[in-house]
MIGURO-604444 format. One line per 8 residues: for each residue x, y, z of C-alpha. Coordinates in steps of 0.5 Angstrom, whole numbers. Layout:
% MIGURO-604444
X:Y:Z  ...
This chain:
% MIGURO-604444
0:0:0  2:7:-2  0:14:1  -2:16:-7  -8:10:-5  -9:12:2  -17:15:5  -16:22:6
-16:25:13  -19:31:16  -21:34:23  -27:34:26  -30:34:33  -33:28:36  -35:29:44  -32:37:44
-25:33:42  -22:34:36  -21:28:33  -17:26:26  -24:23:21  -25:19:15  -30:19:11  -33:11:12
-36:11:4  -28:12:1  -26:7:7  -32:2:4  -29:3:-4  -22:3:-2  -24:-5:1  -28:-6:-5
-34:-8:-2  -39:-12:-5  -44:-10:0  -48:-3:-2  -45:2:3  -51:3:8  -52:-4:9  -45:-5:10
-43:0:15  -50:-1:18  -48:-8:19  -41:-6:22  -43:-1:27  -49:-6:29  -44:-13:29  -38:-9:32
-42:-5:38  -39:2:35  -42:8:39  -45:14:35  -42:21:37  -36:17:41  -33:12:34  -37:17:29
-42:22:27  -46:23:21  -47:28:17  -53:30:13  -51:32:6  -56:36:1  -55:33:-5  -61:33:-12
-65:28:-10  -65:26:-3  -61:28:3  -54:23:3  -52:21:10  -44:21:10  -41:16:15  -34:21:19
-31:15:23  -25:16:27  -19:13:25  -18:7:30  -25:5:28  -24:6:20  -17:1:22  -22:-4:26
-27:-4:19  -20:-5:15  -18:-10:19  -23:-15:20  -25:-15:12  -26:-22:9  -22:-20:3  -16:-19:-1
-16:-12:1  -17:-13:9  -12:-17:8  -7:-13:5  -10:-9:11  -8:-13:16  -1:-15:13  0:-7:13
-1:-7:22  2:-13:23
């Protein structure tokens, strides 16, 4: 993995705590996950017991058509969701922290 391939990090506050954020969507494309996006991460934060305002907040975008809720989760809980990915992308994941 190189950094050219890396998910974009931004600041953000969770709790009043400024926090280092991911963007859980590019997270769900970097993995290449089969699975639509809002059933994945509904099923992760459900399976994994990620608290909302303390792992990730969302955040509603305006878009055209309907309103897009955007997943912002903390670095440590995008590292958990890379980690545990049944594929050839989780395990390059895995690889990279071990």
């Amino acid at each position: 993995m190189t950094n050219s391939n890396l998910i974009s990090i931004f600041s953000g506050v969770i709790a009043n705590q400024s926090v280092q954020l991911c963007n859980a969507r590019s997270l769900h494309e970097f993995l290449e996950v089969k699975n639509h996006f809002k059933d994945w991460i509904k099923d992760r934060i459900s399976d994994y017991g990620f608290v909302q305002n303390e792992d990730y907040i969302i955040v509603t975008q305006r878009t055209n058509g309907r309103p897009r809720k955007e997943y912002h989760i903390t670095l440590d809980m995008g590292k958990e969701l890379a980690m545990v990915e049944r594929n050839e992308k989780g395990r390059q994941v895995r690889k990279y922290f071990i």
